[in-house]
C-alpha positions in Angstrom: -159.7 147.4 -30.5 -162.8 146.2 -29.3 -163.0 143.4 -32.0 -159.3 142.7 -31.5 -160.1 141.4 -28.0 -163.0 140.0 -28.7 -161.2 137.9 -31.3 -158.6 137.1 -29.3 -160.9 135.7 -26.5 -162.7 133.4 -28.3 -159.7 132.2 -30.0 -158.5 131.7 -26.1 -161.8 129.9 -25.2 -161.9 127.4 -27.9 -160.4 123.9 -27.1 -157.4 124.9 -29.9 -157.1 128.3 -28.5 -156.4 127.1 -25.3 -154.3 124.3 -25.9 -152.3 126.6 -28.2 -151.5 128.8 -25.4 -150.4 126.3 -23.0 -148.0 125.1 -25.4 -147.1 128.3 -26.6 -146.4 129.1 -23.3 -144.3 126.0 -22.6 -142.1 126.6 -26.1 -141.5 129.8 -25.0 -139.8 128.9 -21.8 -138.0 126.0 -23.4 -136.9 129.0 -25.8 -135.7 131.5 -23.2 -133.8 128.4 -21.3 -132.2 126.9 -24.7 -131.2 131.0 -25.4 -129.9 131.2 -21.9 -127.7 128.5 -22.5 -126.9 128.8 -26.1 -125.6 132.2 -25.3 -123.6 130.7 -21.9 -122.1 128.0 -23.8 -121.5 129.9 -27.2 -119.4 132.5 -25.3 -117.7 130.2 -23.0 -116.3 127.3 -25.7 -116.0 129.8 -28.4 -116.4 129.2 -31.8 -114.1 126.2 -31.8 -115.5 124.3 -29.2 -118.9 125.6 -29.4 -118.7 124.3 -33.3 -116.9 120.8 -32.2 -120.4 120.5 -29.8 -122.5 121.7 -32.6 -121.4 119.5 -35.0 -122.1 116.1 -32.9 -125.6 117.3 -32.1 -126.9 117.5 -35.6 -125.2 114.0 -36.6 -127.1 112.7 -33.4 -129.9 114.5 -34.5 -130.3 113.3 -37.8 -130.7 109.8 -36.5 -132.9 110.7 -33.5 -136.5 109.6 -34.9 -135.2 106.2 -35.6 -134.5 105.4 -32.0 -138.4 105.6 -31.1 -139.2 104.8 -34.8 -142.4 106.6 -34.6 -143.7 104.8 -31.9 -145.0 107.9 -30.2 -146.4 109.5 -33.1 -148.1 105.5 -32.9 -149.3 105.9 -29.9 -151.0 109.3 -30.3 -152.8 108.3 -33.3 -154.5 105.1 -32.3 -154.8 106.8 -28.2 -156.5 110.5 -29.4 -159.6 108.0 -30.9 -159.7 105.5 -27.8 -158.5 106.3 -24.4 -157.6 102.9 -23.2 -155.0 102.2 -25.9 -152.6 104.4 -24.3 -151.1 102.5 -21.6 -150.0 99.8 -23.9 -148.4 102.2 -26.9 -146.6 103.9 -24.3 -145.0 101.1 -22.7 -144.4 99.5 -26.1 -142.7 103.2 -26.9 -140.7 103.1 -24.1 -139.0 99.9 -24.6 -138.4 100.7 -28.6 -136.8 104.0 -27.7 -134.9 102.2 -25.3 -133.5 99.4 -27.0 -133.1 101.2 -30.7 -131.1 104.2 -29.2 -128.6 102.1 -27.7 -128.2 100.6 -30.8 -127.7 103.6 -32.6 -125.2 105.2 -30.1 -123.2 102.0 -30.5 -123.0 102.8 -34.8 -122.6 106.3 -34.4 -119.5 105.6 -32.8 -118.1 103.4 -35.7 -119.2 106.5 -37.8 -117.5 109.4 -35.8 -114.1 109.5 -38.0 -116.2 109.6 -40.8 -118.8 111.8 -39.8 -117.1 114.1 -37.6 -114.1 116.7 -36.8 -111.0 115.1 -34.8 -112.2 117.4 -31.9 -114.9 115.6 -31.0 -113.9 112.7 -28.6 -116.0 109.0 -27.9 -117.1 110.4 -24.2 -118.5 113.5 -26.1 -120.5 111.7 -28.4 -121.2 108.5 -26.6 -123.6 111.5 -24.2 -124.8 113.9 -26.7 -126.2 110.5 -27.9 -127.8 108.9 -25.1 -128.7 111.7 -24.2 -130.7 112.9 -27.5 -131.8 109.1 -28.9 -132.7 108.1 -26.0 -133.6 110.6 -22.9 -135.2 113.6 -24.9 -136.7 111.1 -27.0 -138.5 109.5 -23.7 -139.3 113.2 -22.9 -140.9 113.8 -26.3 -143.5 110.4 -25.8 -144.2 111.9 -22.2 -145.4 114.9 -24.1 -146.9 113.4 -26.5 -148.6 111.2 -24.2 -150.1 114.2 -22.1 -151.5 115.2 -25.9 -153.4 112.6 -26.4 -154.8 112.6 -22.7 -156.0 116.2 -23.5 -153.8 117.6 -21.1 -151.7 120.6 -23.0 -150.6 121.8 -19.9 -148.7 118.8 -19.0 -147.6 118.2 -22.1 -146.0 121.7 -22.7 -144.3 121.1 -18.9 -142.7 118.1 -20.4 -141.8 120.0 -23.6 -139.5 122.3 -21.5 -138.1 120.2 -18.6 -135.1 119.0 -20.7 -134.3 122.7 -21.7 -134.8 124.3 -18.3 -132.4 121.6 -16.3 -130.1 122.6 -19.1 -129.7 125.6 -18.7 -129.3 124.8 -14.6 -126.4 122.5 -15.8 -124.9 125.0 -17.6 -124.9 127.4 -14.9 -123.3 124.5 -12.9 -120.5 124.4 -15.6 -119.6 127.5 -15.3 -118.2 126.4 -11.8 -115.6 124.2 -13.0 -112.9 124.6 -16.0 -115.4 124.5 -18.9 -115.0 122.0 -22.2 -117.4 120.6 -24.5 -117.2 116.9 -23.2 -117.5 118.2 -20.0 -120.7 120.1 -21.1 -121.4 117.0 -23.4 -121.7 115.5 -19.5 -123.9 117.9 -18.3 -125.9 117.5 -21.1 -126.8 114.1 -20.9 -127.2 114.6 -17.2 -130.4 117.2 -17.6 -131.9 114.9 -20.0 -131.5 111.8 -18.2 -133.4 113.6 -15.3 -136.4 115.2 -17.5 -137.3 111.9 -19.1 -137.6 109.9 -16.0 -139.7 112.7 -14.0 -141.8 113.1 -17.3 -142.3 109.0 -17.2 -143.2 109.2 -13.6 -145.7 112.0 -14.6 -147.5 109.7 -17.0 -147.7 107.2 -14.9 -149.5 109.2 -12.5 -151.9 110.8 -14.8 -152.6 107.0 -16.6 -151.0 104.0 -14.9 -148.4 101.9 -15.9 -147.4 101.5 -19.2 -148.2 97.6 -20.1 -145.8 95.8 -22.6 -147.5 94.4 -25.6 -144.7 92.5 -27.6 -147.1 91.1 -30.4 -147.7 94.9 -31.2 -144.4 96.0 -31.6 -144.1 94.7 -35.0 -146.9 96.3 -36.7 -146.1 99.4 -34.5 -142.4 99.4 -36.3 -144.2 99.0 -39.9 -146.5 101.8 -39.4 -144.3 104.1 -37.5 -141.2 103.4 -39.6 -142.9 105.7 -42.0 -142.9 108.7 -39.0 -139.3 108.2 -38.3 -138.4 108.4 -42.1 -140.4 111.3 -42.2 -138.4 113.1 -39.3 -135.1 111.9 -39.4 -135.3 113.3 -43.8 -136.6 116.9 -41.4 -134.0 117.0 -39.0 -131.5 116.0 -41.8 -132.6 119.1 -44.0 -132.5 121.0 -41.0 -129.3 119.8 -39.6 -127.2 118.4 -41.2 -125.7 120.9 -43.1 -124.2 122.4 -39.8 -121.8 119.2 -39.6 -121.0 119.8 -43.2 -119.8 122.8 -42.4 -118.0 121.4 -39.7 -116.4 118.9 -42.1 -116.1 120.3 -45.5 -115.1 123.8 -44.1 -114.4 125.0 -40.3 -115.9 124.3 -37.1 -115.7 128.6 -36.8 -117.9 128.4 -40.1 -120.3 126.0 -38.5 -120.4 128.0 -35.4 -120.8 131.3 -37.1 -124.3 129.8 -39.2 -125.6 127.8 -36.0 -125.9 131.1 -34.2 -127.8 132.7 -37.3 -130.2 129.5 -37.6 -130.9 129.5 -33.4 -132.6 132.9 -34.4 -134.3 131.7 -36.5 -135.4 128.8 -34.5 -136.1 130.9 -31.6 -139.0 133.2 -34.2 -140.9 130.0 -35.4 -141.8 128.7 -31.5 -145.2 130.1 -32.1 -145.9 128.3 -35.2 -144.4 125.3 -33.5 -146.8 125.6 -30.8 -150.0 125.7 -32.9 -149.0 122.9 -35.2 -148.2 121.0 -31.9 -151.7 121.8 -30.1 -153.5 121.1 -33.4 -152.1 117.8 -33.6 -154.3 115.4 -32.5 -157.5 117.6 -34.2 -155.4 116.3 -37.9 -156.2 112.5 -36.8 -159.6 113.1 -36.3 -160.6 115.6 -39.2 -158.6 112.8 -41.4 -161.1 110.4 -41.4 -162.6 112.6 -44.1 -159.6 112.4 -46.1 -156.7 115.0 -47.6 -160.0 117.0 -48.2 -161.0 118.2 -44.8 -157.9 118.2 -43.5 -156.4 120.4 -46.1 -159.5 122.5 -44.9 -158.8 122.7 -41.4 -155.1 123.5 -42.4 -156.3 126.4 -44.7 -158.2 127.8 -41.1 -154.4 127.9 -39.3 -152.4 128.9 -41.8 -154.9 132.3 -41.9 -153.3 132.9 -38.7 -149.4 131.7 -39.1 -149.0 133.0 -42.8 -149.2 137.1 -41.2 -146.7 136.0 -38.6 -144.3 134.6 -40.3 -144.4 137.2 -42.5 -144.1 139.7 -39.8 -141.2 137.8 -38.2 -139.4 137.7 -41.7 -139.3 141.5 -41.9 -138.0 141.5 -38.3 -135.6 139.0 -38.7 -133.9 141.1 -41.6 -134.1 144.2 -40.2 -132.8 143.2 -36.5 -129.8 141.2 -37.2 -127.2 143.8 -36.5 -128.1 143.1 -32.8 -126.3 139.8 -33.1 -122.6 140.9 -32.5 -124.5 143.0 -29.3 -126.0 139.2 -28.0 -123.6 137.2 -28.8 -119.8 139.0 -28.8 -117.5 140.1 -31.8 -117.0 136.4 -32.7 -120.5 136.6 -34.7 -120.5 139.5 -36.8 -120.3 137.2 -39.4 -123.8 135.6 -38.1 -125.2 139.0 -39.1 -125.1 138.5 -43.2 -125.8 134.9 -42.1 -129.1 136.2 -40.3 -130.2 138.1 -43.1 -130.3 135.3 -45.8 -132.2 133.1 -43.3 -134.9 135.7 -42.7 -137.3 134.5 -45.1 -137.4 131.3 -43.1 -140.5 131.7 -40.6 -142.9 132.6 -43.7 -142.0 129.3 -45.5 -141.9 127.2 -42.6 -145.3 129.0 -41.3 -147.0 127.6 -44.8 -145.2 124.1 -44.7 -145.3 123.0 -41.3 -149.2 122.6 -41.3 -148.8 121.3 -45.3 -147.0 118.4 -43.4 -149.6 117.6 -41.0 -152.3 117.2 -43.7 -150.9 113.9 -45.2 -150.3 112.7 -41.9 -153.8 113.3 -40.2 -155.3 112.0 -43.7 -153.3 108.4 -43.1 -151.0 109.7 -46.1 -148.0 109.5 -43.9 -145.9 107.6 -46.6 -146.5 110.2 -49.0 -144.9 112.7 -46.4 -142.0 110.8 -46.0 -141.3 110.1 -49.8 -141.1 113.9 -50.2 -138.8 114.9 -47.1 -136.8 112.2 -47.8 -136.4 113.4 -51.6 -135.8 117.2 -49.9 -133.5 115.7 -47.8 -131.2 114.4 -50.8 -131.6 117.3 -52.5 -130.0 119.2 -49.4 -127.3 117.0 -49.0 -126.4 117.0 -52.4 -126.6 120.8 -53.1 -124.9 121.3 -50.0 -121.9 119.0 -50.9 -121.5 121.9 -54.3 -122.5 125.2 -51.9 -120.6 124.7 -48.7 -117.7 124.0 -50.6 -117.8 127.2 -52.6 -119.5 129.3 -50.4 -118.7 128.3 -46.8 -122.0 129.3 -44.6 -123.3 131.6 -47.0 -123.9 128.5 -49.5 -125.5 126.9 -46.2 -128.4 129.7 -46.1 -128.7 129.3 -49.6 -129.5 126.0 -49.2 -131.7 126.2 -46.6 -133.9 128.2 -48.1 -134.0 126.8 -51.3 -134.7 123.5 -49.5 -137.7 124.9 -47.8 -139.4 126.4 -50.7 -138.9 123.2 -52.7 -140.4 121.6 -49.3 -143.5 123.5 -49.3 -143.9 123.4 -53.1 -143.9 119.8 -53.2 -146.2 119.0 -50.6 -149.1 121.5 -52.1 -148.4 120.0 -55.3 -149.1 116.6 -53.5 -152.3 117.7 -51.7 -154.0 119.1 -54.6 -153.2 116.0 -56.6 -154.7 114.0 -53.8 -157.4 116.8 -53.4 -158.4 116.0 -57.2 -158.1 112.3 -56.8 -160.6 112.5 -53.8 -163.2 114.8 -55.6 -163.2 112.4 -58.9 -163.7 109.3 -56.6 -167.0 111.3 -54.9 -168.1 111.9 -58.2 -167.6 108.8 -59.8 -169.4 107.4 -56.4 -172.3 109.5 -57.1 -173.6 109.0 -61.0 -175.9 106.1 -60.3 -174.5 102.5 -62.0 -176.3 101.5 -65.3 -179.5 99.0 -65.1 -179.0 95.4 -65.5 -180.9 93.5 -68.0 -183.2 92.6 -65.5 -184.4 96.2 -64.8 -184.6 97.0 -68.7 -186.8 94.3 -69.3 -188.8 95.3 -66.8 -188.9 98.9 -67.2 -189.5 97.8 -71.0 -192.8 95.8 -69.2 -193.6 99.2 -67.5 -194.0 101.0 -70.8 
């Protein structure tokens, strides 16, 4: 026991250790207030309307990293190595998140017959929209922002300050007759305030964010590679929910949303670490895929045994759904079960990720999420259809092992390529003809 703490402590008093526990601490609030409300508004809409609501957040959602287009990830790369480059990436974030989400809530609605169930109205999606391209996006640079300043606390308070007003509005819902585009309202409502005190907060901690337009485009080049990368994530992660919706029932959709918000909910600790180990990627990957892959390797000691752990927990625990969430779920609870081996694949992959991007291989990334991607929509269009949510879980977890298998596949190819070039580097060049006539001289 002795060791245990002593461990623990000086994981706790190292820079990482501590950052990692102010954003642990932070994810874990956001996940008590997006449980609180989940549950609120599960039980309250039921499975219809709760499925309706469900649906139009993950077709938002799949298009959310294009409204910043990776101008946050931007900023926190070039402001993590030099201080005084942050005023000007986070106004030129600001004003691409700004003018690219309103853009994107304006096709989205062209898309909606397409895309979505008759039940979901223009009001309803016209706010889950703003309110997730642009607001929580806004939110997530403020975060970001903090990061990059070295301030984890501040940047986990941002991290939760959409979810906690949230789950305030919803408590203020359950005052009036409730309906998912009324809640669709309140939604947007909660994010709208969390962005602009989070901007405010910035502001105050670094001044105000300049406007350089003759940045913007070589910002869009490189971070069009970061918003590939996570709109191909939050389309393997998501989209299949409005498939469901679509290709079977908005009750199917509702029945695996509650199984995969478990899920979620169990891998807010390995977000939390991949979050405060961020910025440490962009420095380490000046030495390449090599020591970055080598930092990696010193993480993923500690989030392998957890998500291992939280597997086996997962499994074992899901006949508590029904007891959470009502008799609606029991379905959730088979659901559960084929998701549980979830948090140990994401606790391996999510830090795989990070090693291409710290290394400046973020193009790499993206070509092999957006390839995972296809495969998941692709596979899902045969599963869902046969299957219902059970083909769903299927999916998602053969998605996620494909995931992580590609990207070590990738990192030891680059690994390889790295250790040739230093060899190759090292084997002195052959003499000229100058040095053999004069070594011949010597002799």
């Amino acid at each position: 026991m002795k060791r245990l703490k002593g461990a623990i402590a000086q994981q706790l008093n190292s820079k990482i250790g501590r950052s990692a526990a102010w954003m642990f601490q932070g994810q874990a609030v956001q996940l008590v207030a997006q449980f609180g409300y989940f549950v609120i508004i599960a039980r309250v809409l039921g499975p219809t309307g709760y499925g309706a609501f469900v649906a139009s957040t993950a077709v938002v959602l799949a298009l959310a990293p294009f409204s910043p287009m990776g101008a946050g990830q931007v900023m926190m790369k070039y402001a993590s190595r030099d201080r005084s480059q942050l005023n000007l990436y986070f106004g030129n974030s600001i004003f691409i998140t700004v003018i690219s989400g309103i853009c994107w809530a304006v096709v989205l609605q062209f898309l909606r017959g397409w895309l979505l169930p008759a039940s979901v109205s223009v009001g309803m999606l016209l706010c889950v929209a703003l309110s997730d391209l642009i607001c929580t996006q806004l939110t997530a640079n403020c975060s970001l922002a903090f990061l990059a300043m070295d301030r984890p606390r501040q940047a986990a308070s941002a991290t939760l300050s959409g979810s906690v007003l949230r789950f305030f509005a919803c408590l203020v819902l359950l005052c009036f007759s409730p309906s998912p585009a009324l809640w669709a309202r309140f939604y947007l409502c909660a994010a709208l305030m969390a962005a602009l005190y989070q901007i405010w907060s910035v502001i105050r901690a670094c001044g105000r964010p300049k406007l350089a337009l003759g940045r913007i485009p070589a910002s869009l080049g490189e971070g069009f590679h970061f918003a590939t990368s996570f709109t191909a994530q939050t389309v393997y992660d998501n989209i299949d929910k409005t498939q469901l919706a679509r290709m079977a029932s908005v009750e199917a959709a509702a029945v695996y949303a509650v199984a995969y918000r478990f899920v979620d909910a169990s891998v807010v600790p390995i977000r939390a670490l991949a979050a405060s180990t961020y910025t440490e990627y962009f420095r380490k990957g000046e030495g390449g895929v090599t020591a970055t892959a080598q930092f990696a390797r010193k993480i993923m000691r500690r989030s392998v045994p957890y998500g291992l752990v939280v597997s086996l927990m997962l499994f074992c625990a899901a006949g508590l759904v029904p007891w959470v969430m009502g008799p609606k779920y029991a379905d959730s609870v088979e659901a559960l079960r084929w998701l549980s081996p979830l948090p140990l694949i994401k606790s391996v992959h999510a830090f795989l990720t990070d090693i291409l991007t710290g290394a400046n291989r973020q193009s790499e990334r993206s070509y092999v999420q957006i390839g995972i991607a296809i495969f998941n929509v692709v596979i899902n269009l045969w599963l869902i259809r046969q299957f219902t949510w059970r083909g769903a879980a299927w999916s998602s977890v053969a998605t996620d092992t494909l995931l992580m298998v590609s990207l070590y596949t990738v990192i030891r190819w680059r690994i390889s390529q790295e250790r040739r070039s230093r060899i190759g580097s090292s084997v002195p060049p052959p003499p000229s003809s100058g040095e053999k006539k004069l070594n011949r001289v010597e002799v």
